[in-house]
C-alpha positions in Angstrom: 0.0 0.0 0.0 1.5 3.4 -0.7 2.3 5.5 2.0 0.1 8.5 1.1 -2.8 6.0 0.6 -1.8 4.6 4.3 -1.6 8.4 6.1 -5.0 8.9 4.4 -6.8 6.2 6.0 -5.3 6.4 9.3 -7.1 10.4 9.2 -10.1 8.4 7.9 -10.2 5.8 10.8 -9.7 9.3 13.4 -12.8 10.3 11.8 -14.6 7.4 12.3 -13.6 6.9 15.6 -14.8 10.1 16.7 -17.9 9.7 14.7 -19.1 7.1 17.0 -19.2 9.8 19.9 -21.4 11.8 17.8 -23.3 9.1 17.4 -24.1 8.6 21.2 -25.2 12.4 21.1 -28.0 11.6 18.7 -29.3 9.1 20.3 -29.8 10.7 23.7 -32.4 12.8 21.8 -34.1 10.6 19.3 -34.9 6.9 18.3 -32.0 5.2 16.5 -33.1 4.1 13.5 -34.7 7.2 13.3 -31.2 9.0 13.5 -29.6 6.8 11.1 -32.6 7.3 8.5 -31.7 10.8 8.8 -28.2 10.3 8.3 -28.7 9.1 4.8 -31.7 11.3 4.1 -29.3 14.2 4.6 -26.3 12.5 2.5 -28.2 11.4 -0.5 -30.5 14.3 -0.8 -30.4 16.6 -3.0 -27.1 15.2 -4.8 -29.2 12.1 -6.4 -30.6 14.7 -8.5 -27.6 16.2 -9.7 -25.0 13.0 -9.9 -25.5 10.4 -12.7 -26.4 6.5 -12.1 -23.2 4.4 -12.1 -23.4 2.1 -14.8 -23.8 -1.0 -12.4 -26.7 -3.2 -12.1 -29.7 -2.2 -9.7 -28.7 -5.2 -7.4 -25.5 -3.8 -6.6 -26.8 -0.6 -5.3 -30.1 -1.7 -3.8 -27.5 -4.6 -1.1 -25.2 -2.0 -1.1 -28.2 0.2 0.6 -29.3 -2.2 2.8 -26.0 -3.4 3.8 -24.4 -0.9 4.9 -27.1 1.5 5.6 -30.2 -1.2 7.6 -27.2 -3.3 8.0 -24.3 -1.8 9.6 -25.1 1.0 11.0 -28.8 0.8 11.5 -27.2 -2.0 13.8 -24.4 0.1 15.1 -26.9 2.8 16.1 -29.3 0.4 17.7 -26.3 -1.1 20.0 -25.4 2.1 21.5 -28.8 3.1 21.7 -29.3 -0.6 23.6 -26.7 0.6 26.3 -23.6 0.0 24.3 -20.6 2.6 24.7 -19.2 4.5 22.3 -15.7 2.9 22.6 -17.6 -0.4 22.7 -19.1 -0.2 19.7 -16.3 0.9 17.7 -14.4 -1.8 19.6 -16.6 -4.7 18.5 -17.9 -3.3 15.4 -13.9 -4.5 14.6 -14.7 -8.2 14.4 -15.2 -7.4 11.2 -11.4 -7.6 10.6 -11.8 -11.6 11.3 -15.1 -11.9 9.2 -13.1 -9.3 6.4 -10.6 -11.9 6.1 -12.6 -14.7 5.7 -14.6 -13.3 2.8 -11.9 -11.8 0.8 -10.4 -16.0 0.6 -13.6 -17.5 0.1 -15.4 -15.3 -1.9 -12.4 -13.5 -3.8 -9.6 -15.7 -3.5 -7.6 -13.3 -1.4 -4.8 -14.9 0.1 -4.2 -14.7 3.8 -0.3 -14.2 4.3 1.9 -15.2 7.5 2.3 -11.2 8.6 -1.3 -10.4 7.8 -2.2 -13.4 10.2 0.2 -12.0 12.8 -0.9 -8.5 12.6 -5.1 -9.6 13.0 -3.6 -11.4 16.1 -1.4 -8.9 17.6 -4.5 -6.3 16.8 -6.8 -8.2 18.6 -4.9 -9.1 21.4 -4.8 -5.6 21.8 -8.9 -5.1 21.3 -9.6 -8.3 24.2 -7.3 -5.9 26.3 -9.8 -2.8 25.6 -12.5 -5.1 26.5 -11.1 -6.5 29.6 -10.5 -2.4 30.7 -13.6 -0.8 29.4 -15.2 -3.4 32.2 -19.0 -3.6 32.3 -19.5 -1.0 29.2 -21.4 -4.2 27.3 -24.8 -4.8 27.0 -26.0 -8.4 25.9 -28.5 -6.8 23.7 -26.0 -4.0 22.5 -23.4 -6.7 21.8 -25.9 -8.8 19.6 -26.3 -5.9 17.5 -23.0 -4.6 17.2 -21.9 -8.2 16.0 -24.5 -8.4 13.0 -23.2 -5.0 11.8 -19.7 -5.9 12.0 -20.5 -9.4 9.6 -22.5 -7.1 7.2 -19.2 -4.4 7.1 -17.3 -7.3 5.8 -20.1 -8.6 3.2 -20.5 -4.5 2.3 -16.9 -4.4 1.3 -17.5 -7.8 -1.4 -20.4 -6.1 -2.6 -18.6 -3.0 -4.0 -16.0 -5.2 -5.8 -18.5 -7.4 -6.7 -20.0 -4.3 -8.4 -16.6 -3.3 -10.0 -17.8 0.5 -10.8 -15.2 3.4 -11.0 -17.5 5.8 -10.4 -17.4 5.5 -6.4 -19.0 8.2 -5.7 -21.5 8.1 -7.8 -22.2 3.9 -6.1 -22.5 5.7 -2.7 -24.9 8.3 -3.6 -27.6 6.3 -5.3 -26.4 2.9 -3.0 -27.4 4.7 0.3 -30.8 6.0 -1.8 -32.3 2.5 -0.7 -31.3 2.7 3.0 -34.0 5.7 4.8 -37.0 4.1 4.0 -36.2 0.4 5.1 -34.5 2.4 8.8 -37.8 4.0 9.3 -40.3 1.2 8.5 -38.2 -0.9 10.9 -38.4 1.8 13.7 -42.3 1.9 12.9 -42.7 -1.9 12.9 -40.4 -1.8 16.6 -42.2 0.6 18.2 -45.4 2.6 15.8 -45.4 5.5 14.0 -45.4 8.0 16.9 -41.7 7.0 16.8 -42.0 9.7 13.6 -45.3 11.7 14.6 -43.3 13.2 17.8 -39.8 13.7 15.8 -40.6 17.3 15.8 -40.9 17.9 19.5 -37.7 15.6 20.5 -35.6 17.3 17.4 -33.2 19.9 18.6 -29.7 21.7 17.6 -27.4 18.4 18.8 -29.6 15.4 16.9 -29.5 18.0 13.7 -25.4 18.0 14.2 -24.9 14.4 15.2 -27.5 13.8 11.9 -25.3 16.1 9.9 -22.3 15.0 10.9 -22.6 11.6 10.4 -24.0 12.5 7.3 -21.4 14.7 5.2 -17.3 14.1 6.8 -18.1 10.5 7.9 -20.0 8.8 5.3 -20.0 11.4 1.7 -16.4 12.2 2.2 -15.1 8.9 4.1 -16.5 6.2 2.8 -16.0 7.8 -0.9 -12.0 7.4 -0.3 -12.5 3.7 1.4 -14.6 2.3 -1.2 -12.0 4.1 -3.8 -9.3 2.1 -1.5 -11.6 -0.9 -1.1 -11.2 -1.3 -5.4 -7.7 -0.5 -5.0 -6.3 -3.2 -2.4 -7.2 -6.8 -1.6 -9.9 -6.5 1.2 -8.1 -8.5 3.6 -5.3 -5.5 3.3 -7.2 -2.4 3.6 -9.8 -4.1 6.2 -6.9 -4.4 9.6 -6.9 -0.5 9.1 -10.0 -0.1 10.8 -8.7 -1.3 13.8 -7.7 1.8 14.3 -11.2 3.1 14.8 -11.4 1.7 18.3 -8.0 3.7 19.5 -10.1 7.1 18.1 -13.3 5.7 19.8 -12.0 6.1 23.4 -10.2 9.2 22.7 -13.9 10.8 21.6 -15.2 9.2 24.3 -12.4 11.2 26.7 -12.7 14.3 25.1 -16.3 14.5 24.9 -17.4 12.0 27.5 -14.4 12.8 30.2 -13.8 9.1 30.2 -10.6 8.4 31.3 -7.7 6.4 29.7 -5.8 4.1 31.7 -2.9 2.3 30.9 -4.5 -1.1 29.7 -6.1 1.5 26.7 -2.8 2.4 26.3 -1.2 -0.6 25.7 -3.8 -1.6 24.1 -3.4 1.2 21.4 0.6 0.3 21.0 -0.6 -3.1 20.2 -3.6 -2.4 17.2 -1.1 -0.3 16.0 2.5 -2.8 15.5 -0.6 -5.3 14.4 -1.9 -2.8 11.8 2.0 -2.2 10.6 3.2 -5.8 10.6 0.3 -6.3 8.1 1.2 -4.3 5.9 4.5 -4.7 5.3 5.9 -7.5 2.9 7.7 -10.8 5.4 11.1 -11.0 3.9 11.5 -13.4 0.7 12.7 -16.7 3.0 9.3 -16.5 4.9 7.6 -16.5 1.7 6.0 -20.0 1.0 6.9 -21.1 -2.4 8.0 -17.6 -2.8 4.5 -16.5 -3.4 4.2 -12.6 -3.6 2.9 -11.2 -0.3 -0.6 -8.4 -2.0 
């Protein structure tokens, strides 16, 4: 991976890590799914008018909404709205690494190299060490939710090279077009349609930022440059980077949370991030088996 391409994502995964405390903000005010509907509400409109279809089939764009909108972070959402912390979902919402790995060898016949083995494991050695120090931050229901979104990250990630379209944006615009509707007939089939009726009395100035937010840096801008990096790399190279998103996720949670970071975190930290660099480098040529090139 080139090193621009690396400093780039590691800014991405700061993002996204603090995105998650933005995320807790909204849903103090308003139902989740309800949030997360008008997270891609706000992304994909007006720009749908204005941006062209990619020339992919409608499959591709109608899983791609339901993926990673219903999917991952209508899930994400729900789990911190079910009592999950911030840190804890962008802690476990990293299984995905495990689940990325898997799918890039069956499905795309990714290879799974020595030092990208070594790296997942250093990584989440240092992730079972957050858990053990974030203590009783997990709720059974929370963590139910927060895995299924971390297995549909991982199946979101095939999709778009599945689809094969260099028009990225363009994928994300009118992908995420098929995700507000589903979010909001799920939160009326949970809990009725006063869920929506009485969004006007529980709106204020923090759900419209945390709805904003999430909505423009974190998904138009961010996931534009991974999915761009996503067509670039083999998935099981770019997906260890978001380990990284935890480390951010506790540092929002300090900053805007005054949680406080103890030295576990911190080792911790040092950990994801020799796993995320032993990764990513290339073994030297007599740890190669059968001298296969390391992708």
């Amino acid at each position: 991976m080139k090193l621009r391409d690396l400093g780039l994502l590691f800014a991405l995964m700061a993002l996204w890590g603090f995105n998650f405390s933005v995320i807790k903000l909204g849903v103090n005010t308003i139902d989740p799914l309800v949030l997360t509907a008008l997270r891609f509400s706000f992304a994909v409109f007006p720009l749908v008018f204005f941006i062209k279809k990619p020339d992919v089939q409608w499959r591709y764009l109608i899983a791609y909404g339901l993926s990673f909108g219903v999917g991952v972070w209508g899930m994400t959402t729900l789990s911190i709205g079910a009592g999950l912390s911030a840190g804890m979902a962008s802690l476990l919402l990293d299984m995905s690494v495990v689940s990325g790995l898997f799918v890039g060898w069956f499905f795309l016949h990714e290879k799974i190299t020595k030092n990208k083995l070594l790296g997942t494991g250093l990584a989440l050695l240092g992730l079972v060490l957050i858990m053990y120090s974030e203590g009783g931050a997990v709720t059974l229901k929370g963590l139910v939710f927060v895995l299924i979104a971390s297995i549909f990250w991982s199946f979101n990630a095939l999709i778009v090279k599945r689809a094969n379209t260099q028009s990225i944006f363009a994928f994300n615009i009118w992908g995420m077009l098929f995700a507000p509707l589903p979010l909001l007939l799920l939160a009326v089939f949970s809990h009725g349609s006063e869920i929506v009726t009485n969004l006007p009395n529980q709106f204020n100035q923090w759900t419209l930022f945390s709805a904003l937010f999430q909505a423009y840096p974190t998904t138009l801008l961010g996931y534009w440059f991974w999915n761009k990096m996503i067509m670039k790399y083999s998935i099981s190279s770019v997906a260890p980077m978001t380990l990284l998103v935890p480390v951010f996720g506790i540092l929002g949670g300090c900053f805007f949370y005054d949680e406080v970071i103890g030295v576990n975190q911190l080792v911790a930290a040092i950990l994801i991030l020799s796993g995320l660099f032993i990764g990513q480098m290339a073994l030297p040529r007599f740890l190669q088996i059968n001298k296969t090139k390391i992708i």
